[in-house]
N, C-alpha and C positions, 0 to 999 in steps of 0.2 A: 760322828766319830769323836765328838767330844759331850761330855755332860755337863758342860759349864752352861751356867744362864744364855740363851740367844742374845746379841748386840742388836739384832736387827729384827724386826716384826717381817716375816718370812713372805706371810700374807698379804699386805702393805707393798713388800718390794716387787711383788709382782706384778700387784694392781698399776705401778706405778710404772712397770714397764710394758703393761699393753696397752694403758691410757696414752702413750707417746706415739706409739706407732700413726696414726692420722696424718700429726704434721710433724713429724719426724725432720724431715727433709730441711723442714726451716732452721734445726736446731742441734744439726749433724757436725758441727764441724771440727769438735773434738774427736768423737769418732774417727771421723774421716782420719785426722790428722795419725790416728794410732793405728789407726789401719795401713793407710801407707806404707806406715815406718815398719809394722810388724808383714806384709809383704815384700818389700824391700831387703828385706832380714832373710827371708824366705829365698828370694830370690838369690842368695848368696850360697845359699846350701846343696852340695852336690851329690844329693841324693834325689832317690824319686820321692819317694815318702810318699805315695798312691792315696793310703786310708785316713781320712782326715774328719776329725771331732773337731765343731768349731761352735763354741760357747759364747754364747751372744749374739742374737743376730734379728739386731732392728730393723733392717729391710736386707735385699737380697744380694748385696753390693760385694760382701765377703766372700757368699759360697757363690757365685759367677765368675769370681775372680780366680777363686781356686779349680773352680771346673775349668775354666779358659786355661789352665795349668795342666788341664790333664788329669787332676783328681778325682775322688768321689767321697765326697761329704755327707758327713752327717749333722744335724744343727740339735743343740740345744739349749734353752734360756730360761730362765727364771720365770719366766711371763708364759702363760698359755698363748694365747694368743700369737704371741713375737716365733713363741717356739711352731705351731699349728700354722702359720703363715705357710714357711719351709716346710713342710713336711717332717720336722724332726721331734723333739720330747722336750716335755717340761720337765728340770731339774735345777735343783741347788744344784753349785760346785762341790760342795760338800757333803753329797746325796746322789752322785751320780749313778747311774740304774745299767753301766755297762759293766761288762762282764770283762777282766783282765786281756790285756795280751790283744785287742781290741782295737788299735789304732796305729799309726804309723807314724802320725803327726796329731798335735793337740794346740790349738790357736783360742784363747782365750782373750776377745778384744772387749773391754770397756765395762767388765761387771766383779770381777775380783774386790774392788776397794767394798764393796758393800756385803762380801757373805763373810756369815759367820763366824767359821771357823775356815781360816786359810792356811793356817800349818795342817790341817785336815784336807782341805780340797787338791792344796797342792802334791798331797801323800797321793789321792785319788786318781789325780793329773798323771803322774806316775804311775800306778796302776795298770792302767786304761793301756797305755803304750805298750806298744811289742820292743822286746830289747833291742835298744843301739836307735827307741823312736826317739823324736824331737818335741819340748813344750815351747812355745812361746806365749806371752800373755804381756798382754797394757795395761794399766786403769791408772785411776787420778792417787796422786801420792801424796804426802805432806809438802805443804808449803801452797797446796792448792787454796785458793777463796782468800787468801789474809786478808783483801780488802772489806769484805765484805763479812769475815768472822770480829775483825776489829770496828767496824759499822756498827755492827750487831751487841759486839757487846760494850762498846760505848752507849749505846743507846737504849740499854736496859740495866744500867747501872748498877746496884749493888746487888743483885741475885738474877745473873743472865741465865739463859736458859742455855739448851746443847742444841743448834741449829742443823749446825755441820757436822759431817758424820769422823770418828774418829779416822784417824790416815796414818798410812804405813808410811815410812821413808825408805828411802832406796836398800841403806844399808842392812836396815832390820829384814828385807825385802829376799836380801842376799842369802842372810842367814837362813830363812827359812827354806828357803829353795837347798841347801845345802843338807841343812837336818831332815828333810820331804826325800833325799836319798836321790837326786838328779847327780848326774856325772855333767863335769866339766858346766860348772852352774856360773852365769853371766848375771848382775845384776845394771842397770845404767840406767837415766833416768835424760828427760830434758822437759823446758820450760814452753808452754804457748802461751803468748802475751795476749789478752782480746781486751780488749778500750770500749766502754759503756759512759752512756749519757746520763746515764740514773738509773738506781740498785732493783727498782724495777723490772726492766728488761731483764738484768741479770738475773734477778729469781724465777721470770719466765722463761726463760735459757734452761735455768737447771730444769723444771718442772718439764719442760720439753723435750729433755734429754735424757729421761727416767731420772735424774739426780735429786729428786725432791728426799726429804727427811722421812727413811724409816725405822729410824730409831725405836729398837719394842721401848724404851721409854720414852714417851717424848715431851719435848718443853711446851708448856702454854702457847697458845696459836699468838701471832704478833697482834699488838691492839693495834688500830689506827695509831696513834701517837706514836707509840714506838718506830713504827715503820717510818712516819713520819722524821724521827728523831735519826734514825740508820739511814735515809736517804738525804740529809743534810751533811751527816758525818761523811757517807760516801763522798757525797760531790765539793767535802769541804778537800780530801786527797786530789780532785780534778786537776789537770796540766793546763796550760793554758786556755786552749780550746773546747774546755770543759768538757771531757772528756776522760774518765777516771780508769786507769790502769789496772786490769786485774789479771791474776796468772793461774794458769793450772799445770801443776809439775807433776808430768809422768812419768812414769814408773815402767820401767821394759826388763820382763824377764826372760831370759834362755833356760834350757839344761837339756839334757840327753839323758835316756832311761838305760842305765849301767849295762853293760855288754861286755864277753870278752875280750872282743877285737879291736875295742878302743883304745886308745893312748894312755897309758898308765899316769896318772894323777903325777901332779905338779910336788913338789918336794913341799913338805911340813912347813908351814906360815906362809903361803902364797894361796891366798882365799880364791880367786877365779883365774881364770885363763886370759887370752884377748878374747875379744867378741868376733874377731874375724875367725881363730881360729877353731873356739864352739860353735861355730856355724858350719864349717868346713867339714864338721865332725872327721869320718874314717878317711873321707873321698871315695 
């Protein structure tokens, strides 16, 4: 949907989401945590919303969750593999291969921050939806890694390279959900704090979690030394207990695909609604 250059090596992001799948489990716990919160969400809404697209899905934890609900899901992921597990289709967010008017609900957990074009997928996300359907979607937002982006680039000094993938903030988050043509669009965000012994671990974390770099450009691989030099900086941030503080800020979108029987929009300069009562949508 867009002809700008790709941010992301397309190919790459995928590989890197079926190499995860193995030991997944060891390295879920950001997932988890958006998933939760984006069921919890769900469970607020008093509708049935039957037909459900759910984008992402590193093991089977989402769509059981949603079947235990009573739904019928369909799965799709960036990864062959992730997607061929479930039974469902390989697809970009921004390349989705369904046909309009198609869903009921659209749950999008943990792979937005890395596709390409997201004022595009989120047009898509919309799309897809039957009028008066629900989107919701997670992924890691700005403010995510600082530990370990300022590691990195203390520790390659005067020509660092791009390690970390660029990141949306909540607000710009907002706007596009707003310009993607969602009614009654919800943007909010919140912080997971996880505490690492050295920067190590933490790069195996992200590698674990599909989150490795796939930048279609990418920076020169880390030397020894450097790594060396980014794992000192790290542990030079340590708390007491040596034990270095790092945070991933997510990112939680709402909106509802325009209907007429919904609540007429909020008076001129008032950007979103509450979150309780976009959730609430018609009743």
């Amino acid at each position: 949907m867009d002809s700008r250059p790709d941010i992301f090596d397309r190919a790459r992001r995928a590989r890197h989401r079926d190499r995860m799948l193995p030991a997944f489990a060891d390295h879920d716990f950001l997932y988890r945590a958006m998933l939760d919160e984006l069921l919890d969400r769900l469970e607020d809404v008093q509708r049935d919303l039957p037909e459900v697209l759910l984008i992402g899905c590193p093991d089977g934890s989402a769509k059981a969750a949603l079947e235990a609900m009573g739904k019928r899901v369909a799965c799709a992921d960036p990864g062959f593999l992730a997607a061929k597990s479930l039974g469902g289709v390989q697809a970009d967010e921004d390349a989705l291969p369904f046909a309009d008017d198609s869903f009921d609900l659209v749950i999008a957990c943990g792979t937005l921050d890395s596709v390409n074009d997201l004022p595009g997928a989120l047009i898509l996300m919309r799309r897809v939806l039957r009028p008066d359907g629900l989107m919701l979607a997670a992924f890691a937002g700005a403010g995510s890694l600082s530990r370990l982006k300022a590691a990195l680039l203390a520790a390659e000094g005067d020509r660092p390279g791009q390690h970390v993938h660029p990141q949306v903030d909540v607000r710009s988050a907002g706007d596009l959900l707003s310009r993607a043509g969602f009614a009654m669009p919800v943007a909010d965000g919140d912080v997971l704090n996880i505490r690492y012994g050295d920067v190590v671990r933490l790069m195996h974390d992200l590698r674990g979690m599909g989150a490795g770099n796939a930048l279609e450009t990418r920076a020169p691989a880390l030397t020894r030394d450097v790594l060396m030099r980014a794992a000192g900086h790290f542990a030079g941030a340590a708390d007491p207990d040596g034990r270095t503080a790092e945070q991933m800020a997510i990112v939680y979108l709402s909106g509802w695909k325009p209907d007429p029987s919904q609540a007429a929009p909020a008076k001129r300069g008032s950007a979103t609604v509450s979150l309780a009562a976009a959730l609430k949508g018609k009743g």
